[in-house]
C-alpha positions as CSV (number, residue, x, y, z in Angstrom):
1,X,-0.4,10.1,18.8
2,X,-1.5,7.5,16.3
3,X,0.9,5.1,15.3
4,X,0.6,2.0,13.1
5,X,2.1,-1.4,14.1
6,X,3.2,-3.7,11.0
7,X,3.6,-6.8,12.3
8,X,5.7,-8.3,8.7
9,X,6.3,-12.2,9.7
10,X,4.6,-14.2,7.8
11,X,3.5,-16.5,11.2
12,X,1.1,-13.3,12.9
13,X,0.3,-14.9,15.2
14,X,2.0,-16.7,17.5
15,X,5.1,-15.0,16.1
16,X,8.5,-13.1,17.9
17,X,7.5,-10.1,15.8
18,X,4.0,-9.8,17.5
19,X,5.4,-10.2,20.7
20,X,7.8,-7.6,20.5
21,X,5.3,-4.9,18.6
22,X,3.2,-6.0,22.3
23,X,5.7,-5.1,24.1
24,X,6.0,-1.9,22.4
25,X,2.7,-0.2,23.3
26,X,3.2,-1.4,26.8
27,X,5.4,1.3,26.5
28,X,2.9,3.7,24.5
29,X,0.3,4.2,27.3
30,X,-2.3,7.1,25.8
31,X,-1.5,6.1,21.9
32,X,-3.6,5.0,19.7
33,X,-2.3,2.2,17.8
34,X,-3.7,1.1,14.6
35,X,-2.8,-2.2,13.2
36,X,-2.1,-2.6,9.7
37,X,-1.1,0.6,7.4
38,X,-2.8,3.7,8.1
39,X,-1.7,7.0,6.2
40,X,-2.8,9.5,9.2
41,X,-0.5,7.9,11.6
42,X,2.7,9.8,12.9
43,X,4.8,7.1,13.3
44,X,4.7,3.5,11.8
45,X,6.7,0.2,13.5
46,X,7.9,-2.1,11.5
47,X,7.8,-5.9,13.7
48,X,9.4,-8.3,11.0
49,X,12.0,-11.7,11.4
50,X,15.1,-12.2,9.6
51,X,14.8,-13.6,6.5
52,X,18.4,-14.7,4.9
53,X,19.7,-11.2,6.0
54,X,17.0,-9.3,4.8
55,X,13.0,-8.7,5.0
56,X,10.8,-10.9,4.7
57,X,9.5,-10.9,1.1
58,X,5.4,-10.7,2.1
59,X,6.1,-7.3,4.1
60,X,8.7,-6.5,1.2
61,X,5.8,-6.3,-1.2
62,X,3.7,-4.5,1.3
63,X,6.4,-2.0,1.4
64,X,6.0,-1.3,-2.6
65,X,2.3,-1.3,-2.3
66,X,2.5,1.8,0.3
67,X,5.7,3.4,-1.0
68,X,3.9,6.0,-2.3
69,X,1.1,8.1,-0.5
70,X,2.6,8.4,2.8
71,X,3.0,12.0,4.3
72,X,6.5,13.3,4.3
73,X,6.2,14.0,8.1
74,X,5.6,10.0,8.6
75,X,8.8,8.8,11.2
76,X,9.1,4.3,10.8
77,X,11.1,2.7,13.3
78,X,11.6,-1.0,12.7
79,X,11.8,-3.9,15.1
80,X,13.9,-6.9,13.5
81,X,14.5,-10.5,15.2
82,X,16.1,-13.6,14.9
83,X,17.0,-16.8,16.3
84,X,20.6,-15.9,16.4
85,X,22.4,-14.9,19.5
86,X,23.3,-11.5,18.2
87,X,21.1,-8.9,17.8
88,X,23.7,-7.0,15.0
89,X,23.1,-9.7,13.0
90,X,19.7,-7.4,12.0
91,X,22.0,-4.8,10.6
92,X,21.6,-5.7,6.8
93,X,17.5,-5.7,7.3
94,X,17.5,-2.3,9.3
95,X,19.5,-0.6,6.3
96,X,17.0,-2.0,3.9
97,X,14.3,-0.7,5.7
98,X,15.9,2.6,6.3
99,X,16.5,2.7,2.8
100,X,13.1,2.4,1.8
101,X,12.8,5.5,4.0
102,X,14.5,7.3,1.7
103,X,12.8,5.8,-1.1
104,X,9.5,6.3,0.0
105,X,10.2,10.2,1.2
106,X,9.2,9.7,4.7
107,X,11.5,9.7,8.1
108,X,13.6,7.6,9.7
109,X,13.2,7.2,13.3
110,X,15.6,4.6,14.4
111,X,16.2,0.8,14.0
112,X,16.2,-2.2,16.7
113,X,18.1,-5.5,16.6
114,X,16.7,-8.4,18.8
115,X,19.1,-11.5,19.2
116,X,17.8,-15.0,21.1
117,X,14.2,-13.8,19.9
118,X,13.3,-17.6,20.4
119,X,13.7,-16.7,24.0
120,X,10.5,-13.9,23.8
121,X,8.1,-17.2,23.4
122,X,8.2,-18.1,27.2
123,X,9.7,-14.6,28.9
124,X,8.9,-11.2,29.5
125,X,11.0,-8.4,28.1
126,X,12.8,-6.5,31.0
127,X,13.4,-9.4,33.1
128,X,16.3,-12.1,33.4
129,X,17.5,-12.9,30.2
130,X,15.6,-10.1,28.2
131,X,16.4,-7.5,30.7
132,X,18.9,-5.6,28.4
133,X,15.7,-5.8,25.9
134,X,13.7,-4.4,27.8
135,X,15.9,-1.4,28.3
136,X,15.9,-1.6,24.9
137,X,12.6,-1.3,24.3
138,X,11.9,1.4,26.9
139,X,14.1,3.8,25.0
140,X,12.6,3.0,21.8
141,X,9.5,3.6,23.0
142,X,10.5,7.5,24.5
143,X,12.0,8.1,21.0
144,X,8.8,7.6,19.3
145,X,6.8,9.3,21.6
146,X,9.8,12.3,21.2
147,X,9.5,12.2,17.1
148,X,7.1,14.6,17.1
149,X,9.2,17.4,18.8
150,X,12.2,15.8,17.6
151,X,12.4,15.6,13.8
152,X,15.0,13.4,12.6
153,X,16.6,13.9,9.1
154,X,18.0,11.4,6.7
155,X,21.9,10.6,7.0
156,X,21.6,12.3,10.9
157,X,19.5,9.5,12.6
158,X,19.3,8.0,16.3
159,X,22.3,5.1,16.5
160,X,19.7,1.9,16.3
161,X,20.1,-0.2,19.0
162,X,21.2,-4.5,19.2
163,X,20.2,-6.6,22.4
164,X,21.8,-9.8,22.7
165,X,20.4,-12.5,25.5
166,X,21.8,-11.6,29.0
167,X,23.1,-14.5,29.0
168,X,26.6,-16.6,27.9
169,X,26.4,-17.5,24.1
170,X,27.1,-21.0,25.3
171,X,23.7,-22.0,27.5
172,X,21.6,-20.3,24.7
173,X,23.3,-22.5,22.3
174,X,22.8,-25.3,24.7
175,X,18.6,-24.1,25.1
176,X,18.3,-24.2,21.7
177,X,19.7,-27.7,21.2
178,X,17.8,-28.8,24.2
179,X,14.9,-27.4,22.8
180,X,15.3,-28.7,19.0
181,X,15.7,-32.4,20.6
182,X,12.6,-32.0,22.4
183,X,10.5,-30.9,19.2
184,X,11.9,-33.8,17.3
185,X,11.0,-36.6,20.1
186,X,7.6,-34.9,20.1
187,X,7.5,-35.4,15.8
188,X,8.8,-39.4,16.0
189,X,12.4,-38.2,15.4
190,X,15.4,-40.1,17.2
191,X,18.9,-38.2,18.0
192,X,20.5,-40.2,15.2
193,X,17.6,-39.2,12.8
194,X,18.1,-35.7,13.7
195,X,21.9,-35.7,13.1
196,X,21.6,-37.4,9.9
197,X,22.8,-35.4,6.5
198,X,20.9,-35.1,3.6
């Protein structure tokens, strides 16, 4: 099966979004994955971070570029992070890019919500924290490789999935402040500096 993996953050490299679509074909063993568009691939993944409740607007115009020209048969699943503790809050972005589905003719396959995606940077999907990503990610991965024999039509898709940190709200509040101190020490920055209003 060819699939193509669109990794939309604007970072690339180094980014949640990269990580994740890595992740992914961990999970794809015998696939061939192309990266970047590709119009004879079965399936495309979308990998892209939250941008103000939305996509960001560099894979946005990508989108418009390839809305047309795609085969009808094409399933995209999309993968959407944030530094937020919720994974739902990736609801908004998911419809939009379901909605493009629609737009563009082509299937939906199903949508992903990662929360705590800072947390992706130093750990492994499918372990502590990220276990429940993992999972995640796992079941994603068996419904692509299912799309084929599975066609999905529009208004009757898979439930997408939200993964939250596996753990309380409060210590990855309390990581992220911990963390956000440290950069700021590292950039000259005292507490006082850092707590200061504009």
């Amino acid at each position: 099966m060819r699939i193509a993996f669109i990794n939309g953050s604007p970072r690339k490299n180094n980014s949640m979004s990269l990580q994740l679509l890595r992740a992914l074909e961990e999970r794809l063993p015998g696939c061939e994955i192309i990266r970047g568009w590709d119009e004879a691939c079965e399936a495309i993944v979308l990998a892209f971070p939250l941008y103000v409740d939305g996509i960001p607007s560099n894979l946005l115009r990508e989108l418009t570029v390839h809305e047309r020209g795609l085969p009808p048969g094409t399933r995209v699943y999309a993968m959407v992070n944030n530094g937020f503790y919720e994974g739902a809050q990736n609801a908004v972005a998911i419809a939009m890019a379901r909605n493009w589905c629609a737009r563009a003719g082509v299937q939906w396959g199903q949508g992903m919500g990662v929360g705590g995606g800072g947390m992706l940077a130093s750990r492994k999907p499918g372990r502590g924290p990220l276990k429940s990503l993992g999972a995640a990610l796992d079941t994603l991965a068996s419904n692509v490789l299912a799309g084929d024999t599975a066609p999905i039509a529009f208004g009757a898709e898979r439930e997408d999935m939200y993964t939250s940190p596996d753990i309380p709200r409060a210590l990855y509040k309390l990581g992220g402040a911990m963390g956000l101190r440290k950069k700021g020490k590292m950039n000259g920055l005292s507490r006082r500096e850092m707590a200061r209003r504009l």
